[in-house]
N, CA, C and O of each residue as an XYZ file, in Angstrom:
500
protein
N      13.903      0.847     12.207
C      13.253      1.535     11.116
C      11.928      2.150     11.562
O      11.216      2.791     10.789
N      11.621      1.920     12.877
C       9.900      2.243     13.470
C      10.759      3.941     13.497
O      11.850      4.434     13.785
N       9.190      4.395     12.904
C       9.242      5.881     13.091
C       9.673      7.038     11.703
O       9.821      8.257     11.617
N       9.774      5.726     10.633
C      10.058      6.055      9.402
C       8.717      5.805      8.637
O       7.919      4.881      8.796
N       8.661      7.020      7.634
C       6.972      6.255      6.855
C       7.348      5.566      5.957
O       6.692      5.739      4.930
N       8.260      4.727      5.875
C       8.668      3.637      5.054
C       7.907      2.234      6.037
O       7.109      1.365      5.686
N       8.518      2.486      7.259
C       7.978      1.679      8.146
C       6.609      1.295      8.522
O       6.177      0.290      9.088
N       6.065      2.302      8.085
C       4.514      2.202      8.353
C       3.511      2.125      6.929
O       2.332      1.773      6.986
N       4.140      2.481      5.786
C       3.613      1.760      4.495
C       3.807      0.409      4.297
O       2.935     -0.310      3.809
N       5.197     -0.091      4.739
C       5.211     -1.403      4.229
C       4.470     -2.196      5.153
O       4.066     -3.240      4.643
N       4.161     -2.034      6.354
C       3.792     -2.899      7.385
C       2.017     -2.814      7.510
O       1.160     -3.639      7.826
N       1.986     -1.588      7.150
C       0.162     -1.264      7.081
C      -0.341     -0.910      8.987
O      -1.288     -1.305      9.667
N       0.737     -0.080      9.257
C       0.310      0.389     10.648
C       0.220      1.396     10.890
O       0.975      2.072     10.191
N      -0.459      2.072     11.707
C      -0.909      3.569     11.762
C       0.473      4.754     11.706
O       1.538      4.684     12.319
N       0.201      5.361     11.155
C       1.118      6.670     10.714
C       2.116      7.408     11.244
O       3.178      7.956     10.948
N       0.690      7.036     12.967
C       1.047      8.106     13.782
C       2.175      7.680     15.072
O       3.170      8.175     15.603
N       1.134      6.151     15.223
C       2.316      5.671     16.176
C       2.902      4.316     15.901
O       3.284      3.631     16.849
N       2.999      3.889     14.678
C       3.308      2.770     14.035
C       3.249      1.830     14.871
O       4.285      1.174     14.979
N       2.116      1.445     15.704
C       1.779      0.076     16.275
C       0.839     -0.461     16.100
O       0.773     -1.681     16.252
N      -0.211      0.291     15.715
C      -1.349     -0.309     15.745
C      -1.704     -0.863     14.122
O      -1.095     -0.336     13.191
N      -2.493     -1.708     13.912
C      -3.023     -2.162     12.417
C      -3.948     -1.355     11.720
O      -4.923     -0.820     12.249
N      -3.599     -1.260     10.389
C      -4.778     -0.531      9.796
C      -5.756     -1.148      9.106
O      -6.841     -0.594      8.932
N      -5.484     -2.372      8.634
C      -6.430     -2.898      8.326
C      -7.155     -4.530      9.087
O      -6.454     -5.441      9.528
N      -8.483     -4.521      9.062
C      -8.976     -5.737      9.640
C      -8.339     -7.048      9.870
O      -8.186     -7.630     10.944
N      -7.881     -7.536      8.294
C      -7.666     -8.357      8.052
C      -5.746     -8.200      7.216
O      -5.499     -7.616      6.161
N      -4.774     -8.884      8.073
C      -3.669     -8.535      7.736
C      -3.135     -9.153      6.129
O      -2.143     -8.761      5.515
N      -4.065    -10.164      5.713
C      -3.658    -11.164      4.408
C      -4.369     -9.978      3.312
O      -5.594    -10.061      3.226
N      -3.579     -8.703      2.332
C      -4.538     -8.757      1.333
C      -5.035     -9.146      0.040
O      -5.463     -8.374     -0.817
N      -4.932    -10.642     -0.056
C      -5.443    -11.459     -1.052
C      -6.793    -12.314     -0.617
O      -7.248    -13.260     -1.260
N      -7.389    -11.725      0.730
C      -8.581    -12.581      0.814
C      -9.648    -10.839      0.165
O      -9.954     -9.924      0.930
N      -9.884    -10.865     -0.922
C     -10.086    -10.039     -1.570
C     -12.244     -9.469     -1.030
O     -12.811     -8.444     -1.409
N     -12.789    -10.474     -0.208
C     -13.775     -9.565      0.482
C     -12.978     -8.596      1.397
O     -13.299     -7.440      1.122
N     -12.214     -8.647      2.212
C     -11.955     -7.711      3.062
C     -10.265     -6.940      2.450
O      -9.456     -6.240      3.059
N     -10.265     -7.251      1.604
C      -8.966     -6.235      1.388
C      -8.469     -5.040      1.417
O      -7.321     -4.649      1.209
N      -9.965     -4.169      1.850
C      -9.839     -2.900      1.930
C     -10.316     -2.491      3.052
O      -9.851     -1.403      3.392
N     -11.250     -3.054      3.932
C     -11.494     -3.069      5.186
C     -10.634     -2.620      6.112
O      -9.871     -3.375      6.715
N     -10.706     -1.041      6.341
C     -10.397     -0.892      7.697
C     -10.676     -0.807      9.032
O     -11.857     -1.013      9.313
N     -10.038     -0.597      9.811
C     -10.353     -0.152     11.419
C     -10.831      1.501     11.009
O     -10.286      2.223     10.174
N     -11.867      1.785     11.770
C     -12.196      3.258     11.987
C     -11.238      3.473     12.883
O     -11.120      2.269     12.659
N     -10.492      3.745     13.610
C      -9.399      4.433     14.422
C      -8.482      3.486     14.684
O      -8.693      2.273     14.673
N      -7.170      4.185     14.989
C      -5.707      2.798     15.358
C      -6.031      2.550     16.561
O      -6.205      3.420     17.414
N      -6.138      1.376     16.734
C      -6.536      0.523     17.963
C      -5.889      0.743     19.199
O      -6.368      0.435     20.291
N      -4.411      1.468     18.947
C      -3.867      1.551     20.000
C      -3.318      2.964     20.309
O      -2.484      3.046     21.211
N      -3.797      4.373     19.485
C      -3.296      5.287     19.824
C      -4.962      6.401     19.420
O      -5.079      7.601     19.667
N      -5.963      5.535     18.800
C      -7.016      6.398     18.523
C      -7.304      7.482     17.700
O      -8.154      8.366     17.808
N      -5.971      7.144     16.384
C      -6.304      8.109     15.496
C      -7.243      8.268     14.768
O      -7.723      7.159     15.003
N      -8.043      8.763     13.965
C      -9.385      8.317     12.823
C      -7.851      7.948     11.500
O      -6.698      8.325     11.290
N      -8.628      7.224     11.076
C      -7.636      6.756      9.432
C      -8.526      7.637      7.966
O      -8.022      8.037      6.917
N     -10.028      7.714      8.443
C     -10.703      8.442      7.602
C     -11.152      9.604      8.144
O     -12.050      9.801      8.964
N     -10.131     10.634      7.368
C     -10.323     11.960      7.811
C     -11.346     12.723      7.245
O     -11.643     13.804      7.752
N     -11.979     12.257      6.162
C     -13.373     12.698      5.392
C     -13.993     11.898      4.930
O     -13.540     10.768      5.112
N     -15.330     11.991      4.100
C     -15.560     11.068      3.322
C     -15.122     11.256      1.909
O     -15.066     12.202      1.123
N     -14.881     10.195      1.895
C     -14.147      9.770      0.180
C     -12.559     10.048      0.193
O     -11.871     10.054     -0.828
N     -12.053     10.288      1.558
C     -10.314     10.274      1.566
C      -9.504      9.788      0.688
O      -8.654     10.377      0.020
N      -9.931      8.156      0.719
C      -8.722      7.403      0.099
C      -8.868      7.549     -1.156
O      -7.961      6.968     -1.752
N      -9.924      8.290     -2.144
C      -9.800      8.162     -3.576
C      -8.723      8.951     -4.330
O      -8.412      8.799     -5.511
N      -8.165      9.893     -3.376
C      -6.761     10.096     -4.003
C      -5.624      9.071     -4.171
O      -4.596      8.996     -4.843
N      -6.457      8.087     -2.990
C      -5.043      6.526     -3.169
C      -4.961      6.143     -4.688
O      -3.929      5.536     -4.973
N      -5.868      6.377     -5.764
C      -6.137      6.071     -6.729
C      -4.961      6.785     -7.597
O      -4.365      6.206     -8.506
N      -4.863      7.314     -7.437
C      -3.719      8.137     -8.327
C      -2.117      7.740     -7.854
O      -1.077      7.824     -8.507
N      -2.292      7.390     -6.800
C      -1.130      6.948     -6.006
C      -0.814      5.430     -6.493
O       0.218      4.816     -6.764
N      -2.163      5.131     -6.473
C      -2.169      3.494     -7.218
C      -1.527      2.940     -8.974
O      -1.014      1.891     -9.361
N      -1.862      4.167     -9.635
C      -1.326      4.477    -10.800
C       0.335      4.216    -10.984
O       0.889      3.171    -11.326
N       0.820      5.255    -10.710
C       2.279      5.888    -10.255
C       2.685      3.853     -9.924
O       3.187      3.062    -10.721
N       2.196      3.587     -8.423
C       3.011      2.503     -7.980
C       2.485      1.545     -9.480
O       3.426      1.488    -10.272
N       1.468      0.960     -9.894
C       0.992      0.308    -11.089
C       2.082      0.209    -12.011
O       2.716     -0.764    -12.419
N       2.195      2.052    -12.366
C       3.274      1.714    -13.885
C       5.074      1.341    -13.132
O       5.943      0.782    -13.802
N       5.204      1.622    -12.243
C       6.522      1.232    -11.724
C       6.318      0.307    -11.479
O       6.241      0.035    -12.678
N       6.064     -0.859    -10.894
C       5.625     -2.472    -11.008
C       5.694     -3.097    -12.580
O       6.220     -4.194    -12.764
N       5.059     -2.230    -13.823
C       4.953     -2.767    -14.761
C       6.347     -2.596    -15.299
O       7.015     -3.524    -15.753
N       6.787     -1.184    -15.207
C       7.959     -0.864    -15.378
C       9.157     -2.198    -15.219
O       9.749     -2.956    -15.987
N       9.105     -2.002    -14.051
C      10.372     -3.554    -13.625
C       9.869     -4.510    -14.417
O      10.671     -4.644    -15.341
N       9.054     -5.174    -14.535
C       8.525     -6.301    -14.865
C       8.768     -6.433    -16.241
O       9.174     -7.503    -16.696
N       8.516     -5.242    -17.100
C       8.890     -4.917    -18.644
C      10.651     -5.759    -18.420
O      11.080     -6.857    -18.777
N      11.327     -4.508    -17.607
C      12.718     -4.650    -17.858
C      13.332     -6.308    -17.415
O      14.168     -6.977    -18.022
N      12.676     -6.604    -16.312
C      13.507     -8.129    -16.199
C      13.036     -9.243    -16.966
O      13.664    -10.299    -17.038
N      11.522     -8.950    -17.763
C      11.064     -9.971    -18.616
C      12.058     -9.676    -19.980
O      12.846    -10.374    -20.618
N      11.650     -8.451    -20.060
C      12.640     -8.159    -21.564
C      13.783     -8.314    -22.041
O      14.191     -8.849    -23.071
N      14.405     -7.652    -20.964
C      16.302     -7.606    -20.829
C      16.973     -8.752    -20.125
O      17.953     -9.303    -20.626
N      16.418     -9.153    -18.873
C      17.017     -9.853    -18.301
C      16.797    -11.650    -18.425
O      17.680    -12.464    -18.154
N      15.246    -12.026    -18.952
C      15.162    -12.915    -19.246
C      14.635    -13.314    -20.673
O      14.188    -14.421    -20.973
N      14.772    -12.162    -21.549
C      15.121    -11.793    -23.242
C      14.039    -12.283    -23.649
O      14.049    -12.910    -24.708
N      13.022    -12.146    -23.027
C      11.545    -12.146    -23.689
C      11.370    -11.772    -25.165
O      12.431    -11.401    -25.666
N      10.558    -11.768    -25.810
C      10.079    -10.908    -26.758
C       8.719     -9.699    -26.351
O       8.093     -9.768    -25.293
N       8.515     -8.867    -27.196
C       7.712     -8.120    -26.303
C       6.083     -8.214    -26.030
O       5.463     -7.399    -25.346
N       5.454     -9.469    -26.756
C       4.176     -9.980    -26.874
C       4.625    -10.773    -25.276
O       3.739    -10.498    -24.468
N       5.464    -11.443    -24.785
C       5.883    -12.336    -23.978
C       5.901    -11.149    -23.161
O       5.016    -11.147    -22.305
N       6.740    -10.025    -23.180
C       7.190     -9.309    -22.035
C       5.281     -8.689    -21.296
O       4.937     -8.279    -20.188
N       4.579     -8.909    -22.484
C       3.138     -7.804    -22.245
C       2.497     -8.547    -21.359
O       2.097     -8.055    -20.304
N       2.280    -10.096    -21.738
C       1.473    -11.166    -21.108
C       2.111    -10.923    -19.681
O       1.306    -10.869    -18.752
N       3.660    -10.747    -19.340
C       4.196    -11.266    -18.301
C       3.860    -10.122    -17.051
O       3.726    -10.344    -15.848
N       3.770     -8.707    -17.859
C       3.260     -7.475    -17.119
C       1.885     -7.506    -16.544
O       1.550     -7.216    -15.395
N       1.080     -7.944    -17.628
C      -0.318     -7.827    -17.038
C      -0.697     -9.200    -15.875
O      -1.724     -9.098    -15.205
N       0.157    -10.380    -15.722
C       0.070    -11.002    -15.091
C       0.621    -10.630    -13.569
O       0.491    -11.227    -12.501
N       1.358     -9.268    -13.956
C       2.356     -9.672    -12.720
C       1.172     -8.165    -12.042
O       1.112     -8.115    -10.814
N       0.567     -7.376    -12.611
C      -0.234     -6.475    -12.425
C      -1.389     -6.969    -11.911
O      -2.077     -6.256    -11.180
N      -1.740     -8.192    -12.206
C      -3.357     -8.901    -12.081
C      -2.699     -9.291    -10.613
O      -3.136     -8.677     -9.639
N      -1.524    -10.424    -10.383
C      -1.299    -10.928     -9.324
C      -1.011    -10.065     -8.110
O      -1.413    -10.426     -7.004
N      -0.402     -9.055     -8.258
C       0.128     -8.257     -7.167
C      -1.312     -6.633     -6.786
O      -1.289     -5.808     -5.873
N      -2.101     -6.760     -7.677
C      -3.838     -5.893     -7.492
C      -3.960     -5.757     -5.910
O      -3.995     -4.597     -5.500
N      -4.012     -6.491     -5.227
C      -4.308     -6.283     -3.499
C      -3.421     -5.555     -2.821
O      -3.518     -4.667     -1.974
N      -2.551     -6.088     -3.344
C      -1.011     -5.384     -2.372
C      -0.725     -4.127     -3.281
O      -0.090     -3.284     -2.647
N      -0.988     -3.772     -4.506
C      -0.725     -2.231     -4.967
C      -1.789     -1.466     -4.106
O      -1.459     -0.468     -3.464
N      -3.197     -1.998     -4.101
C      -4.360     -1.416     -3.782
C      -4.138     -0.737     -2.357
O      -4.609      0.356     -2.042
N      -3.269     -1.631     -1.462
C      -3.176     -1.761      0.499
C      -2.128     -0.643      0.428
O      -2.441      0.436      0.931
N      -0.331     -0.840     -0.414
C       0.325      0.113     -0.596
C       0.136      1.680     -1.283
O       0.752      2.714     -1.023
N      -0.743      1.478     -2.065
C      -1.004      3.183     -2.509
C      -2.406      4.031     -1.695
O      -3.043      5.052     -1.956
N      -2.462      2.951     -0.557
C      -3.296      3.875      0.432
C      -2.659      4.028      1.961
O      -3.051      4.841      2.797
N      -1.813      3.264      2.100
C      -0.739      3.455      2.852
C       0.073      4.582      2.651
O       0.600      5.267      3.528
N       0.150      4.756      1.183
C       1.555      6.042      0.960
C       0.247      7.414      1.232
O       0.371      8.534      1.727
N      -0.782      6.802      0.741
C      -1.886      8.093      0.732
C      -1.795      8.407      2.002
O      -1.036      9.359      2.188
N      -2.414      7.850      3.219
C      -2.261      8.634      4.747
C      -1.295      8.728      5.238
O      -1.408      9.128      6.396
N       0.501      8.402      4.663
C       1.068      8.751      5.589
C       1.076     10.204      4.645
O       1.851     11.037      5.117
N       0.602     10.498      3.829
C       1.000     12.133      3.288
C       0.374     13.139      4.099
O       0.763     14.300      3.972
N      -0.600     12.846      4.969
C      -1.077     13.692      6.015
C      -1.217     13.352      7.364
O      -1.889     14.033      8.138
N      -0.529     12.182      7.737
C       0.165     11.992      9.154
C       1.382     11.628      9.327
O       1.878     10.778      8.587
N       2.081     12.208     10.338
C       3.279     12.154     10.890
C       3.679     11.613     12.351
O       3.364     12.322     13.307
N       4.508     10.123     12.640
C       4.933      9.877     13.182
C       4.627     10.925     14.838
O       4.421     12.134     14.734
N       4.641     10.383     15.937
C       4.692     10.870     17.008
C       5.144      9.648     18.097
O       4.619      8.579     18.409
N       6.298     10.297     18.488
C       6.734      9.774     19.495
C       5.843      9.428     20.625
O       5.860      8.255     20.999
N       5.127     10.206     21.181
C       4.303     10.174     22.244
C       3.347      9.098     22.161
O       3.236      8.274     23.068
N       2.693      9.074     21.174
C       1.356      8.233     21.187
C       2.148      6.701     20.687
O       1.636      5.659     21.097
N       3.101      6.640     20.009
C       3.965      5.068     20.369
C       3.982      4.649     21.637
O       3.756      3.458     21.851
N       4.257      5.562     22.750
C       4.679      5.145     24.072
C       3.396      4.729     24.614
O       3.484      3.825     25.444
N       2.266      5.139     24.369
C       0.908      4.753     24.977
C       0.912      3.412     25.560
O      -0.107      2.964     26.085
């Protein structure tokens, strides 16, 4: 799957040559460093911040993934384990509160791979 930007959102590795780490700290529930990155991929030397204030488009990206998370969560609390919908609300915002780090790491992941692309070459480094 290396070389797919599926591969490199879910894993949190650079874009370009999906080996290197993008962020400091690989756990993101230790919530001081959850957003902490490397200024360049450690192993191919890309910058990850191509301007200042880049990732605040992750914010919108964060949205989108947010209501699809709540989305499921509606449907298997509701339908599948026949909640009521005061039950199904509690069960959304819990599952929204718990999973906050990992939407936050994934909708900035989907953000840079939208302006980097895979390269064979700099993998081989």
């Amino acid at each position: 799957m290396k070389g797919s930007k599926l591969y490199s959102i879910f894993t949190s590795t650079c874009p370009v040559c999906h080996t290197g780490k993008m962020y400091l700290n690989s756990n993101p529930y230790i919530i001081s460093e959850a957003q902490k990155m490397h200024e360049r991929c450690p192993h191919c030397d890309t910058k990850f911040k191509i301007e200042p204030s880049f990732f605040y488009g992750a914010m919108y990206v964060s949205y989108a993934v947010g209501v699809a998370i709540a989305v499921a969560a509606f449907i298997i609390a509701y339908f599948f384990i026949g909640l009521g919908r005061l039950e199904s609300f509690f069960v959304i915002t819990g599952t929204l509160i718990v999973l906050l780090p990992v939407i936050l790491r994934i909708s900035r992941n989907i953000w840079i791979n939208f302006f980097f692309k895979f390269d064979k070459e700099k993998a081989k480094k």
